[in-house]
CHARMM-style PDB file with segment names, atoms N, HN, CA, C and O in Angstrom:
ATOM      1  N   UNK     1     139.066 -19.875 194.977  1.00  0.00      PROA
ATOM      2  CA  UNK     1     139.356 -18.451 194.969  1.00  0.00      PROA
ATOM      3  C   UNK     1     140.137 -18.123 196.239  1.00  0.00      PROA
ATOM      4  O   UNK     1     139.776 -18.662 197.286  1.00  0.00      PROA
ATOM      5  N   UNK     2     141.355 -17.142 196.239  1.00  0.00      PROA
ATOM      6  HN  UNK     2     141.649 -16.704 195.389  1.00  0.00      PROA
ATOM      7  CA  UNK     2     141.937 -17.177 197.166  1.00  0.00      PROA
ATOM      8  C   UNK     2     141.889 -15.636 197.761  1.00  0.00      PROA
ATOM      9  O   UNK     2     141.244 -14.683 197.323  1.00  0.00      PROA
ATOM     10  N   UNK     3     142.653 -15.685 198.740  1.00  0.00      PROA
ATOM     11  HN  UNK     3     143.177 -16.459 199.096  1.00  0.00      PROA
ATOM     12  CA  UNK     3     142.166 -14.235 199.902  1.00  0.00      PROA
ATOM     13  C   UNK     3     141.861 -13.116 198.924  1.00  0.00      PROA
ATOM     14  O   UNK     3     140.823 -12.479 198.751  1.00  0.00      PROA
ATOM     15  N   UNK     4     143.277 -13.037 198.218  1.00  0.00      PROA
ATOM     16  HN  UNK     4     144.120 -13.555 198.359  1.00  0.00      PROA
ATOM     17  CA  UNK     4     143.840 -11.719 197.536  1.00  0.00      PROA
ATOM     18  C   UNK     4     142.579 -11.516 196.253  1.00  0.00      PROA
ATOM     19  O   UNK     4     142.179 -10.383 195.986  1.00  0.00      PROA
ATOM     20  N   UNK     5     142.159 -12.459 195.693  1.00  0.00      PROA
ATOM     21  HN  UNK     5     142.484 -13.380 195.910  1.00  0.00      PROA
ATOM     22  CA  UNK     5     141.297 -12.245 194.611  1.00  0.00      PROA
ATOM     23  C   UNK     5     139.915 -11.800 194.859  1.00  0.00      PROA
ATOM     24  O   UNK     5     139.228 -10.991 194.235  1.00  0.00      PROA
ATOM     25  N   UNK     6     139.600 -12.667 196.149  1.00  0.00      PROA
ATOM     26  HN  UNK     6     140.158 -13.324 196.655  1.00  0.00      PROA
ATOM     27  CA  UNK     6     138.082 -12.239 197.146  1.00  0.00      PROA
ATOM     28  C   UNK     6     138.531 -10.676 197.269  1.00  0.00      PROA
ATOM     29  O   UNK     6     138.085  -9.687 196.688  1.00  0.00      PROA
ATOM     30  N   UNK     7     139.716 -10.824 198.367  1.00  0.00      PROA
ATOM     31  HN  UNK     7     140.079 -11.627 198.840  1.00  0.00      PROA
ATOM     32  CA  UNK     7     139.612  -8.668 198.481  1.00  0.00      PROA
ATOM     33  C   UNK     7     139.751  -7.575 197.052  1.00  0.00      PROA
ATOM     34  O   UNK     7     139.511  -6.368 197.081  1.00  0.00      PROA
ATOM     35  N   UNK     8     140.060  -8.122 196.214  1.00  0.00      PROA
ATOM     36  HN  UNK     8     140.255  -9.103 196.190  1.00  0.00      PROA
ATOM     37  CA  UNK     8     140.087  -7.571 194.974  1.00  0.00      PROA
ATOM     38  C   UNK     8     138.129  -7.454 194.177  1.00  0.00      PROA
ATOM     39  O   UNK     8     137.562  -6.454 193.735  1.00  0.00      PROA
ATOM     40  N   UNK     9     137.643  -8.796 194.281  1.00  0.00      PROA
ATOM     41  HN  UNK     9     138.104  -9.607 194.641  1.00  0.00      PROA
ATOM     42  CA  UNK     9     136.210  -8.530 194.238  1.00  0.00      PROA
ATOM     43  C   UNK     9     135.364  -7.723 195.240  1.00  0.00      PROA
ATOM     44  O   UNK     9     134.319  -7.150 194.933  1.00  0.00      PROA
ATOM     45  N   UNK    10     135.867  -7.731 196.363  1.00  0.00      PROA
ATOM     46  HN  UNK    10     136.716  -8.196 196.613  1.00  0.00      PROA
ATOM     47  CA  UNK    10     134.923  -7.211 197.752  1.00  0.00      PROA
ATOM     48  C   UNK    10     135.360  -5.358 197.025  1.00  0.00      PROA
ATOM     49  O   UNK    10     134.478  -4.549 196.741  1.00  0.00      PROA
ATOM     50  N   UNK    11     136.617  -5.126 196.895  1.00  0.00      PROA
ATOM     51  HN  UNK    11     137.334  -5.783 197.126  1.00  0.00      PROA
ATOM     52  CA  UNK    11     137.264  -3.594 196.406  1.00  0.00      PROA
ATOM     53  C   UNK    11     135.885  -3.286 195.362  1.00  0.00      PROA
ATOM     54  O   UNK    11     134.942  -2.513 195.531  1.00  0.00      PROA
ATOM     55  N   UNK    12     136.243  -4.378 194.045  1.00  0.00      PROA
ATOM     56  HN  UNK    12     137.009  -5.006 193.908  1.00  0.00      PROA
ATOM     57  CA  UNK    12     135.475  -3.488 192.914  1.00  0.00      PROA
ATOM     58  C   UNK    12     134.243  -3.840 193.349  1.00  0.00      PROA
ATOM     59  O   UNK    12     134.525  -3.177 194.347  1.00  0.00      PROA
ATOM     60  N   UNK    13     133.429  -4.136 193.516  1.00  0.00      PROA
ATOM     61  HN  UNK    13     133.200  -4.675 192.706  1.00  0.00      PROA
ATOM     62  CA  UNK    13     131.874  -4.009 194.475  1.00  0.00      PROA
ATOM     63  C   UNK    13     131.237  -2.483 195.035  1.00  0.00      PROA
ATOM     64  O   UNK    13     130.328  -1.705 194.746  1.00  0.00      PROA
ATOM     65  N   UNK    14     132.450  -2.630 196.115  1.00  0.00      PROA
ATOM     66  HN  UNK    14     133.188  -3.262 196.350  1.00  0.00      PROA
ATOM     67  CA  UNK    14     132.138  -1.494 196.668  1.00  0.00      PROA
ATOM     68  C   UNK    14     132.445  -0.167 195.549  1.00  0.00      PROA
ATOM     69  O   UNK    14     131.650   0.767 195.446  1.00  0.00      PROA
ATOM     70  N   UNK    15     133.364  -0.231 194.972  1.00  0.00      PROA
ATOM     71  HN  UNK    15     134.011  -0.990 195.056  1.00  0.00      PROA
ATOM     72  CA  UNK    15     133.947   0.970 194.291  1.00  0.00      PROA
ATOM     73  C   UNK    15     132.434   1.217 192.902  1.00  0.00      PROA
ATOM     74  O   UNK    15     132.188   2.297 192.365  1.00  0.00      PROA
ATOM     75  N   UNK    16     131.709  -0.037 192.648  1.00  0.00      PROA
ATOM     76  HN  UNK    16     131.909  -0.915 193.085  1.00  0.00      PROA
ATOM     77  CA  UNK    16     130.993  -0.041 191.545  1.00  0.00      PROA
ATOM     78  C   UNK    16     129.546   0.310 192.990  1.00  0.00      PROA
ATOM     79  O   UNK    16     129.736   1.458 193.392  1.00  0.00      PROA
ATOM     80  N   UNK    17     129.161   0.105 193.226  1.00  0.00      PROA
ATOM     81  HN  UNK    17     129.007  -0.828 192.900  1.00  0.00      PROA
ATOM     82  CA  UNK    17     128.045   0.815 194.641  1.00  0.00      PROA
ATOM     83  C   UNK    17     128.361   2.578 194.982  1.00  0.00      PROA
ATOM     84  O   UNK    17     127.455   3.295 195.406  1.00  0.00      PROA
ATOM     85  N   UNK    18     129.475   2.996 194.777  1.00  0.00      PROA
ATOM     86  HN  UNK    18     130.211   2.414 194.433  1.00  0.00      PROA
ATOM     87  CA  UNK    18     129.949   3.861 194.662  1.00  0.00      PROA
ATOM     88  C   UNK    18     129.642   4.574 193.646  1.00  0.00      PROA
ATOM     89  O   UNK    18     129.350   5.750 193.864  1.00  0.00      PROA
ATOM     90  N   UNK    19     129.623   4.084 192.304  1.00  0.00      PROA
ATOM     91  HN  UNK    19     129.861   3.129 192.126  1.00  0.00      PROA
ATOM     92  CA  UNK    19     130.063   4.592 191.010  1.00  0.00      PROA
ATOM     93  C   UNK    19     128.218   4.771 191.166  1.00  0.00      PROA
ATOM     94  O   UNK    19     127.765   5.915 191.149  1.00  0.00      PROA
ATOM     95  N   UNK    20     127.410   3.763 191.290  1.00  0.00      PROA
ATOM     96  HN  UNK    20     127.778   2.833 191.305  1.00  0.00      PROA
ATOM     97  CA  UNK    20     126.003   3.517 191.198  1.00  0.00      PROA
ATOM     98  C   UNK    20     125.400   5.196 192.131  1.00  0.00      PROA
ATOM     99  O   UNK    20     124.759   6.020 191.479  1.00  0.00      PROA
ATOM    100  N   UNK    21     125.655   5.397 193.298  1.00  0.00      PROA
ATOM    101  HN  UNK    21     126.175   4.727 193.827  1.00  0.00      PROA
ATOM    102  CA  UNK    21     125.194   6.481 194.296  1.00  0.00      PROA
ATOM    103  C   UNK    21     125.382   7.682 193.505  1.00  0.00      PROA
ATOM    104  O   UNK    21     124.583   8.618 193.527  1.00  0.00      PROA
ATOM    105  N   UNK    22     126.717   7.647 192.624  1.00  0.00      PROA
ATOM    106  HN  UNK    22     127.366   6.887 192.606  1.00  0.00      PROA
ATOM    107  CA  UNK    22     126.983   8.867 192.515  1.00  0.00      PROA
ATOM    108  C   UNK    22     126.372   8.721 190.861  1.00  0.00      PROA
ATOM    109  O   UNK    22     126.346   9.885 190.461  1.00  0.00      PROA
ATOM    110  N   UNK    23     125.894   7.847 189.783  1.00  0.00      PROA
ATOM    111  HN  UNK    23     125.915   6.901 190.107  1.00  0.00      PROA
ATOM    112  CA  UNK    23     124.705   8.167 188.652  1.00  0.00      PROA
ATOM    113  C   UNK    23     123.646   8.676 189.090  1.00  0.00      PROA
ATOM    114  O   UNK    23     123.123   9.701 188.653  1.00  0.00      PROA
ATOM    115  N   UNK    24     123.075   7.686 190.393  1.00  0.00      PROA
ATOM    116  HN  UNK    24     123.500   6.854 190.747  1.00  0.00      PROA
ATOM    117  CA  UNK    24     121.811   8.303 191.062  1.00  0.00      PROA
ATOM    118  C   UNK    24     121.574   9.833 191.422  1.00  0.00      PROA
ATOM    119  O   UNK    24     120.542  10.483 191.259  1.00  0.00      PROA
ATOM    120  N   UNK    25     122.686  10.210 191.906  1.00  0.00      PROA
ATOM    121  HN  UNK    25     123.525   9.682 192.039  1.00  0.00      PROA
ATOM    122  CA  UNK    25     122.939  11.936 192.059  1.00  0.00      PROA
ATOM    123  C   UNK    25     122.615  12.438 190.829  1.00  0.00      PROA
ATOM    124  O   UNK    25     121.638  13.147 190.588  1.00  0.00      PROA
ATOM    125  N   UNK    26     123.589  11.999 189.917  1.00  0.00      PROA
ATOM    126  HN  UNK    26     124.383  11.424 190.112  1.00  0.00      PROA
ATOM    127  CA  UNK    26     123.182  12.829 188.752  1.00  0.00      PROA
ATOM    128  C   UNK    26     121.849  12.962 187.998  1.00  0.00      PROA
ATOM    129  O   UNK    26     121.351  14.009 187.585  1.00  0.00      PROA
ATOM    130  N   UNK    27     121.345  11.683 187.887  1.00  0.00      PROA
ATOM    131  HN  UNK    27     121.750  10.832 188.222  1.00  0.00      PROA
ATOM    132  CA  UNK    27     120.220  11.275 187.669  1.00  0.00      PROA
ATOM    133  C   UNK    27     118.974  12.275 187.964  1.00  0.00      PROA
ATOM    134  O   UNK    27     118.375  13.092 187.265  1.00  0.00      PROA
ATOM    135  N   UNK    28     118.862  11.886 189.187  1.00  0.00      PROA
ATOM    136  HN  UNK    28     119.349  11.222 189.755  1.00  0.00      PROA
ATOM    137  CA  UNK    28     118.034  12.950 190.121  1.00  0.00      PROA
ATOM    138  C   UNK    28     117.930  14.507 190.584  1.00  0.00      PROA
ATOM    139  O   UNK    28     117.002  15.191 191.018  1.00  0.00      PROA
ATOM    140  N   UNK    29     119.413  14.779 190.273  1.00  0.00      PROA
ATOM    141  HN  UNK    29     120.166  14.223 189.921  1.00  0.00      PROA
ATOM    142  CA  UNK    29     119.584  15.911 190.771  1.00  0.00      PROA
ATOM    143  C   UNK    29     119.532  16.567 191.923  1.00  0.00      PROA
ATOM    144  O   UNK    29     119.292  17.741 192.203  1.00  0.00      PROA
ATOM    145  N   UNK    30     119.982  14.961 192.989  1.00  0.00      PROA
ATOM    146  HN  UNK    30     120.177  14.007 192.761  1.00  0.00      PROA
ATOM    147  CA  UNK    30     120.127  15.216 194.470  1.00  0.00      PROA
ATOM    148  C   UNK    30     120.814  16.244 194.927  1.00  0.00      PROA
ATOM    149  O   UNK    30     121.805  16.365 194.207  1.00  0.00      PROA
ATOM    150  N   UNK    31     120.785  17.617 196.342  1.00  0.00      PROA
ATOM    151  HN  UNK    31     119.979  17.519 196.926  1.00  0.00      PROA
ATOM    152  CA  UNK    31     121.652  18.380 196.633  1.00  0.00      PROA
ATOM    153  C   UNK    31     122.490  17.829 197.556  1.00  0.00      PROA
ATOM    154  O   UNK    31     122.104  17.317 198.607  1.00  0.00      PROA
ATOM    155  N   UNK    32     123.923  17.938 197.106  1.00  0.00      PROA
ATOM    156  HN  UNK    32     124.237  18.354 196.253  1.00  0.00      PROA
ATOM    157  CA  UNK    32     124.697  17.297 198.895  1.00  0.00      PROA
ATOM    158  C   UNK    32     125.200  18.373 198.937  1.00  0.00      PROA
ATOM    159  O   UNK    32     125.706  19.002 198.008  1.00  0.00      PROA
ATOM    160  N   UNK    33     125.016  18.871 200.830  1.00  0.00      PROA
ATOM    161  HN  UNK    33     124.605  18.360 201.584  1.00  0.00      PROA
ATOM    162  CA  UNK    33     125.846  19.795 201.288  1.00  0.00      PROA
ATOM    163  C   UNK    33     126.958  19.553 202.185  1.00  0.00      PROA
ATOM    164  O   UNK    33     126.856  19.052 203.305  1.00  0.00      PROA
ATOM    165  N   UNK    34     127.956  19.915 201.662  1.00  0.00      PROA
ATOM    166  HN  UNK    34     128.039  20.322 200.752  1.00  0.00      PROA
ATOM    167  CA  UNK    34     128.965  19.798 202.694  1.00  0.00      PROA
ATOM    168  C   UNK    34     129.655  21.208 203.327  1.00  0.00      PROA
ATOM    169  O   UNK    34     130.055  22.171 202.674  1.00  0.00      PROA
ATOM    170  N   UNK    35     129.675  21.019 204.959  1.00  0.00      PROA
ATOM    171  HN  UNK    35     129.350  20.236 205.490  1.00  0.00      PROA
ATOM    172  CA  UNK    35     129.719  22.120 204.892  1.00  0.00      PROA
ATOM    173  C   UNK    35     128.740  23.707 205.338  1.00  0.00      PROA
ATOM    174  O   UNK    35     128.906  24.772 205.932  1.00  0.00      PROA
ATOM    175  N   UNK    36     127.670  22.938 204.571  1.00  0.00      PROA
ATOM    176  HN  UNK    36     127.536  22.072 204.089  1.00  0.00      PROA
ATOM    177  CA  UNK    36     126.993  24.175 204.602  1.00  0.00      PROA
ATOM    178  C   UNK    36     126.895  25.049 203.144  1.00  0.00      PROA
ATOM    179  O   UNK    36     126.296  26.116 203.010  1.00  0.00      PROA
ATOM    180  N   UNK    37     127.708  24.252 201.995  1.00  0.00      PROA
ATOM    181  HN  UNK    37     128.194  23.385 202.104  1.00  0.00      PROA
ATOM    182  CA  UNK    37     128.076  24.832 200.987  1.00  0.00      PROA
ATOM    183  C   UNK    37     127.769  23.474 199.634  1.00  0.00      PROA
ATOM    184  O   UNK    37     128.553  22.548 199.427  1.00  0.00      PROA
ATOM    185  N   UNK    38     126.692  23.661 199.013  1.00  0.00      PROA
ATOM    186  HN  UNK    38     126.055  24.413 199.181  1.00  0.00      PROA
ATOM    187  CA  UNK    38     126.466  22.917 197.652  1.00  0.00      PROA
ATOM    188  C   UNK    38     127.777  22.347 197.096  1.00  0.00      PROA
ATOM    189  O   UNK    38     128.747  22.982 196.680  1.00  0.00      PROA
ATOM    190  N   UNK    39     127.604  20.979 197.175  1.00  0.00      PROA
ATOM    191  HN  UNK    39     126.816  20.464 197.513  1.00  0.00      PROA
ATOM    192  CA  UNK    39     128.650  20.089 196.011  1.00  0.00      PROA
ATOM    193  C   UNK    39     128.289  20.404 194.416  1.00  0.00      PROA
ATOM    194  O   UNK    39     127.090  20.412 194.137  1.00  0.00      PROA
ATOM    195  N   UNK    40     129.006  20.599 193.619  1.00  0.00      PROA
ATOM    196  HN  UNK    40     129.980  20.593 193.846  1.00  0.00      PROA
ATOM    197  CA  UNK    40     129.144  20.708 192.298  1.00  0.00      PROA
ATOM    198  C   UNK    40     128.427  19.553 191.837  1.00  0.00      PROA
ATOM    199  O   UNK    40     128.581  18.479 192.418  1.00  0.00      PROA
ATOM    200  N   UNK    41     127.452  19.695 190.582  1.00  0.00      PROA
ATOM    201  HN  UNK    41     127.327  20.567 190.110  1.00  0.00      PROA
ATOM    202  CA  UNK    41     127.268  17.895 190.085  1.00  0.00      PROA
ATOM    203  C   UNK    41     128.530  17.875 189.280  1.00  0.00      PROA
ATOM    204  O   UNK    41     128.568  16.714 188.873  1.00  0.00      PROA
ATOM    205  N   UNK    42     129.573  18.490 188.823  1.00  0.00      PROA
ATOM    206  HN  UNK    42     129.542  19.433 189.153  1.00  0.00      PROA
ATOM    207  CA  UNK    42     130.876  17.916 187.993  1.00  0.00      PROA
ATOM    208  C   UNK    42     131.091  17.212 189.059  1.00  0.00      PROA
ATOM    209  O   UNK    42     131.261  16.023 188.787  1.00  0.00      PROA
ATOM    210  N   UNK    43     131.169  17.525 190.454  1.00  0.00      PROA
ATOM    211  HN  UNK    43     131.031  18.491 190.675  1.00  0.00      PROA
ATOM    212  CA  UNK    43     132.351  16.721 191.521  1.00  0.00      PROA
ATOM    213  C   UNK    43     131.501  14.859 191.057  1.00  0.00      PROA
ATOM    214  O   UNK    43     132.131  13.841 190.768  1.00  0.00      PROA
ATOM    215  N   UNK    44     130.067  15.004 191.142  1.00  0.00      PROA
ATOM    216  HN  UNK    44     129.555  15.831 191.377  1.00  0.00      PROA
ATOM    217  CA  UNK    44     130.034  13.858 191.020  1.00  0.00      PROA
ATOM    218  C   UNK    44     129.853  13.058 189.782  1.00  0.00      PROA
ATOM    219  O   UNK    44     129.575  11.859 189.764  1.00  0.00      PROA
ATOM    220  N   UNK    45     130.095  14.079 188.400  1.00  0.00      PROA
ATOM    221  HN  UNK    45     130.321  15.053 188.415  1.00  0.00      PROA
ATOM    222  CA  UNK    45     130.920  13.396 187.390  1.00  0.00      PROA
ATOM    223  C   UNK    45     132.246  12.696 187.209  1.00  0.00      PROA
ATOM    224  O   UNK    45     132.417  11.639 186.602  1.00  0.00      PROA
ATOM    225  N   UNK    46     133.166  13.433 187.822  1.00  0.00      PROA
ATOM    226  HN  UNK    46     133.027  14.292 188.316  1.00  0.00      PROA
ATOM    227  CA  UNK    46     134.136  13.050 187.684  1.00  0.00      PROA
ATOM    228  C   UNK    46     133.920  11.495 188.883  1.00  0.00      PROA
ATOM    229  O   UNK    46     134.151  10.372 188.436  1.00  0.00      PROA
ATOM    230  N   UNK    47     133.522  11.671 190.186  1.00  0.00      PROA
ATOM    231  HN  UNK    47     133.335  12.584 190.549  1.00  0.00      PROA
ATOM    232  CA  UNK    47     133.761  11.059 190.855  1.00  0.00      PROA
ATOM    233  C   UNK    47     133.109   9.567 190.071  1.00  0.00      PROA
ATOM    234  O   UNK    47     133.828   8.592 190.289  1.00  0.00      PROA
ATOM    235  N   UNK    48     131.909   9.287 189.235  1.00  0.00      PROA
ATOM    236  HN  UNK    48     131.325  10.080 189.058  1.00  0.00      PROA
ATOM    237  CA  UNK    48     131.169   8.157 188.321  1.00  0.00      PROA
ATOM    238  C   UNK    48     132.159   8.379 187.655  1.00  0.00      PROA
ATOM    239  O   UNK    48     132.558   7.223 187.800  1.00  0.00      PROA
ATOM    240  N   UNK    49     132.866   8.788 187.096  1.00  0.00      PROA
ATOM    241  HN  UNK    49     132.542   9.727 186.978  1.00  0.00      PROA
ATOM    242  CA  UNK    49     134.106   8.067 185.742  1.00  0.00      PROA
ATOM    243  C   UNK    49     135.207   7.348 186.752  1.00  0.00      PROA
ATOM    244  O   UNK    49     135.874   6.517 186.136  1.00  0.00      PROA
ATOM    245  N   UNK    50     135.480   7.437 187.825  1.00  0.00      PROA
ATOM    246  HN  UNK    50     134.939   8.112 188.326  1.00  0.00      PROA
ATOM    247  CA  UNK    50     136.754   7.441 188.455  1.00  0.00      PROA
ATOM    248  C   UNK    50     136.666   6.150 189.407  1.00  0.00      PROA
ATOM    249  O   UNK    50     137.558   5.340 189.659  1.00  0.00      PROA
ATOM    250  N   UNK    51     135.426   6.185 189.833  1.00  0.00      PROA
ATOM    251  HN  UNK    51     134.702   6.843 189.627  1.00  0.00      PROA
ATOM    252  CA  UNK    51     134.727   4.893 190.423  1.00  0.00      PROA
ATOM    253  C   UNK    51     134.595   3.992 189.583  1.00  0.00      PROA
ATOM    254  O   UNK    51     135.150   2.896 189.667  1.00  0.00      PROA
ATOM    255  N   UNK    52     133.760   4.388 188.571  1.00  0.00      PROA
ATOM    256  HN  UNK    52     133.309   5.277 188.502  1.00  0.00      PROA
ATOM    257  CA  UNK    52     133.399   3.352 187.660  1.00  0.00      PROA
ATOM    258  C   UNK    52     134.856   2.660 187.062  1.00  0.00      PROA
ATOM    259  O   UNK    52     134.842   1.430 187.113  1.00  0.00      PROA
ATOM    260  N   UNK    53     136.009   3.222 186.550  1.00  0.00      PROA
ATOM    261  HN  UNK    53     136.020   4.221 186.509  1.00  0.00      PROA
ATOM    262  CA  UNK    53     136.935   2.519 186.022  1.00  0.00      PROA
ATOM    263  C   UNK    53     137.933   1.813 187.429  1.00  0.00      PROA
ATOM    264  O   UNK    53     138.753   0.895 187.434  1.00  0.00      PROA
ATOM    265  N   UNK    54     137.590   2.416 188.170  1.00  0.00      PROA
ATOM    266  HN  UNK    54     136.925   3.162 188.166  1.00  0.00      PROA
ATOM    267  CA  UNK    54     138.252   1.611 189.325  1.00  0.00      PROA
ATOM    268  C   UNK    54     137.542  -0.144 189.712  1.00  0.00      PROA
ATOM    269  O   UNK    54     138.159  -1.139 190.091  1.00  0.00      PROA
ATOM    270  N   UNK    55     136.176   0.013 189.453  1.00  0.00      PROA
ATOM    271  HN  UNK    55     135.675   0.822 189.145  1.00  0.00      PROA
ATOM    272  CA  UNK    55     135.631  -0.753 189.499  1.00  0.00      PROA
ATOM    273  C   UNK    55     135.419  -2.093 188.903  1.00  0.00      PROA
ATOM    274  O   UNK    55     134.947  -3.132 189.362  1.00  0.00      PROA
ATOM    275  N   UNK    56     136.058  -1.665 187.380  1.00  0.00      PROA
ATOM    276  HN  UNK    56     136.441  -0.821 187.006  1.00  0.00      PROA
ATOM    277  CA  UNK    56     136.427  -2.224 186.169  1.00  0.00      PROA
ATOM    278  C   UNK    56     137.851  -3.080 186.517  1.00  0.00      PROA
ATOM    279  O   UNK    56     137.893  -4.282 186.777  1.00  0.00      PROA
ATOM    280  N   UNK    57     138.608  -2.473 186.476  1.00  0.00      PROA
ATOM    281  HN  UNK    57     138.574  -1.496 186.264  1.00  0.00      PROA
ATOM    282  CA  UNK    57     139.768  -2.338 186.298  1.00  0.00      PROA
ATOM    283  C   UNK    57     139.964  -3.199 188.027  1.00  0.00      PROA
ATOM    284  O   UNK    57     140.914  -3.902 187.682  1.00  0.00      PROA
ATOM    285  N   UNK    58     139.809  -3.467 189.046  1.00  0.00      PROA
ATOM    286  HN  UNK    58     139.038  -2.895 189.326  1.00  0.00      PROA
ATOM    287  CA  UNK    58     139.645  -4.267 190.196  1.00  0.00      PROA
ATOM    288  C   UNK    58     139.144  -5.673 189.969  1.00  0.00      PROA
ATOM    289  O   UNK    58     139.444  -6.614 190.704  1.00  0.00      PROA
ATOM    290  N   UNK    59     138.298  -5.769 188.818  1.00  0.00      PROA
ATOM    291  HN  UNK    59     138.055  -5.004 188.221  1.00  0.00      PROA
ATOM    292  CA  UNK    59     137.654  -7.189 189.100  1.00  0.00      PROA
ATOM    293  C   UNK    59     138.301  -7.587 187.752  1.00  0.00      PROA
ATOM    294  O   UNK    59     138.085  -8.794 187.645  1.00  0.00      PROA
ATOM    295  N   UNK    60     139.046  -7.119 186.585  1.00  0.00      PROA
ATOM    296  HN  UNK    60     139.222  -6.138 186.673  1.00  0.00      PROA
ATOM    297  CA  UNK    60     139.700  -7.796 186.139  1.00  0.00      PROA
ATOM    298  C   UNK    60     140.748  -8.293 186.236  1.00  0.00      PROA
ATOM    299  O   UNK    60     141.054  -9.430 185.879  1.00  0.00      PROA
ATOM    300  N   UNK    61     141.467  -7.432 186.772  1.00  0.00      PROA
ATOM    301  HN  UNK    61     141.219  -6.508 187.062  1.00  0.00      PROA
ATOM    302  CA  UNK    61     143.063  -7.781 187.729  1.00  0.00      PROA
ATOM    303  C   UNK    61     143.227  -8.922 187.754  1.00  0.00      PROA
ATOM    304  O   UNK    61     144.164  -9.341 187.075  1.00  0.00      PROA
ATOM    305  N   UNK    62     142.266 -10.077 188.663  1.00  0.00      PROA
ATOM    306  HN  UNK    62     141.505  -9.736 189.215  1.00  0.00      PROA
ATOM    307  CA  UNK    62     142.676 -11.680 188.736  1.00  0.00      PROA
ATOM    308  C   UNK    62     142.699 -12.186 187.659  1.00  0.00      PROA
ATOM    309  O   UNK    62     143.340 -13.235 187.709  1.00  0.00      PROA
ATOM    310  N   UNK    63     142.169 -11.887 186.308  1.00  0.00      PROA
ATOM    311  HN  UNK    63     141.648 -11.035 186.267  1.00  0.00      PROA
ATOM    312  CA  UNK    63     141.915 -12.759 185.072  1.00  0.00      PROA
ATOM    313  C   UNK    63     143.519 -12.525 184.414  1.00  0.00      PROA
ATOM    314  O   UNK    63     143.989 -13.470 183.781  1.00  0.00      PROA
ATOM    315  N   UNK    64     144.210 -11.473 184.545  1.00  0.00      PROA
ATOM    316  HN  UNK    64     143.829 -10.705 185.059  1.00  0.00      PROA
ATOM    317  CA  UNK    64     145.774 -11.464 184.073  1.00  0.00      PROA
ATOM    318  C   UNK    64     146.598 -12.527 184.631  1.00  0.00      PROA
ATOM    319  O   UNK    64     147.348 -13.294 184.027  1.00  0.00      PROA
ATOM    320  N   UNK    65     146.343 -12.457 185.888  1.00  0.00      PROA
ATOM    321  HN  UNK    65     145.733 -11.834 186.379  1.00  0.00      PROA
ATOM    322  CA  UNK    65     147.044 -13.701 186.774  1.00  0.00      PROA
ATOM    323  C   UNK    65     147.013 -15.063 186.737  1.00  0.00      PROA
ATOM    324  O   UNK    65     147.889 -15.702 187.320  1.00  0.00      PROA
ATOM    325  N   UNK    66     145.803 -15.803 185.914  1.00  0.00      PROA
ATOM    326  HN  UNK    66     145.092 -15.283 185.441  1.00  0.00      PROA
ATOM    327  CA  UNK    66     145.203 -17.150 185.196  1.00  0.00      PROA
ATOM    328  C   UNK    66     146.203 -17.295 184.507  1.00  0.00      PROA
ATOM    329  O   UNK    66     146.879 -16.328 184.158  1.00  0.00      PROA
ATOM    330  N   UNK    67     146.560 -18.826 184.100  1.00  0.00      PROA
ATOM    331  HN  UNK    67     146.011 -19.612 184.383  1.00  0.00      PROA
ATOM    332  CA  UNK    67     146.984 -19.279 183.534  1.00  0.00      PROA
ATOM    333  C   UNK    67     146.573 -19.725 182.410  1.00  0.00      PROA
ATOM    334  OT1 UNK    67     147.330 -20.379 181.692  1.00  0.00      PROA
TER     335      UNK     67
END
C-alpha cells in the first residue's frame, strides 16, 4: 500500500468518525452551542449525509486505480 492510498484511508476514517459523532447527536438529542446560540439538528443531518458519502466515496477511490 502506498503513501497516497494510506492518506486516502486515514481521510475516509476520520470523515466516517465524523459521520458516527454526528448519528450520535441525532440519536440522543445532544445540545451543541455555538456561540451561545443552539445548533439546528438539520445542521447535523445534513452534516451525517455529507460525511458519510465522503467517507464512502474516499476509501473507494484506490479500488478504480487497481488493475
Amino acid at each position: 500500500m502506498n503513501s497516497n492510498i494510506t492518506g486516502l484511508r486515514i481521510g475516509s476514517t476520520i470523515f466516517g468518525l465524523v459521520c458516527l459523532a454526528q448519528l450520535t447527536r441525532l440519536v440522543t438529542h445532544l445540545e451543541v452551542l455555538i456561540g451561545g446560540h443552539r445548533a439546528p439538528f438539520w445542521v447535523s443531518g445534513v452534516a451525517l449525509v455529507v460525511t458519510g458519502i465522503m467517507s464512502i466515496w474516499l476509501w473507494t477511490i484506490p479500488n478504480h486505480f487497481r488493475s
